[in-house]
C-alpha positions in Angstrom: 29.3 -28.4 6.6 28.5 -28.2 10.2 30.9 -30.4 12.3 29.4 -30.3 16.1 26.3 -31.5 17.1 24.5 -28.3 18.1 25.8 -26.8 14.4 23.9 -29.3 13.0 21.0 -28.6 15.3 21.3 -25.3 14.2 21.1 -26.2 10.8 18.1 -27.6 11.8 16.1 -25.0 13.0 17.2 -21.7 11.3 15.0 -22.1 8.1 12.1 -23.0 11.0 12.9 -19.9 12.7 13.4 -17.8 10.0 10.1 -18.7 8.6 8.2 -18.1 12.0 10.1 -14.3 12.4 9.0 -13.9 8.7 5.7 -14.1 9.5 5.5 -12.0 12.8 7.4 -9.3 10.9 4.5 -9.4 7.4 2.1 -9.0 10.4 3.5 -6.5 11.5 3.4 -4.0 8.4 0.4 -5.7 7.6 -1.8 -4.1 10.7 0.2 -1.2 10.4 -1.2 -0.5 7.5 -4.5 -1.4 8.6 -4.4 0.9 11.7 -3.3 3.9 9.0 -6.2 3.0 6.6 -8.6 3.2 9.7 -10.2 -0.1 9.6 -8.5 -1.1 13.1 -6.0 -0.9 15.4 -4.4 -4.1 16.9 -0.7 -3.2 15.6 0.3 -1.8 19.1 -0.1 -5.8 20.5 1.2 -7.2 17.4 4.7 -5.6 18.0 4.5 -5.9 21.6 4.1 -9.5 21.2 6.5 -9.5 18.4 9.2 -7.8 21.1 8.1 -10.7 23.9 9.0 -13.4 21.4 12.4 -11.7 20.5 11.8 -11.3 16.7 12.2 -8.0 17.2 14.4 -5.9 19.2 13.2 -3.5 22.3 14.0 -0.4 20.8 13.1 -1.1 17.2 9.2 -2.1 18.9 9.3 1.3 20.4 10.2 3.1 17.4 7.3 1.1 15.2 5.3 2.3 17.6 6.2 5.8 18.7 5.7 6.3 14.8 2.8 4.8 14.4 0.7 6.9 16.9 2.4 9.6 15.5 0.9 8.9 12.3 -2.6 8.6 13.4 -2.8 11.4 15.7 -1.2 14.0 12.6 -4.8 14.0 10.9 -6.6 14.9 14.2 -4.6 17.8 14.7 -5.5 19.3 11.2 
């Protein structure tokens, strides 16, 4: 068991936090998916916004969406 005060804090808000990044990172593959099926394409500002909260890391945003516009320019190009 957590002996300092900001341990217990801590104790405190992981589950919260975890919960929160949980959900960030469903909507995530959730409008990724989306944008590949066609029906829109808000998943660039979804993980740019999940980068400026720090649920995600820089580089991992960049690769999410470096593949992602990868993805939907392939079928233009056939």
């Amino acid at each position: 068991m957590a002996n300092t005060k900001s341990a217990k804090k801590r104790l405190r808000q992981n589950p919260k936090r975890r919960l929160v990044n949980q959900v960030v990172k469903t909507r995530i593959k959730t409008e990724t998916k989306k944008a590949l099926a066609g029906q829109e394409n808000s998943a660039v500002s979804i993980i740019d916004r999940a980068f400026a909260k720090g649920v995600i890391h820089r580089n991992t945003a960049a690769r999410k969406k470096s593949r992602l516009a990868k993805r939907l320019a392939a079928p233009a190009a056939e």
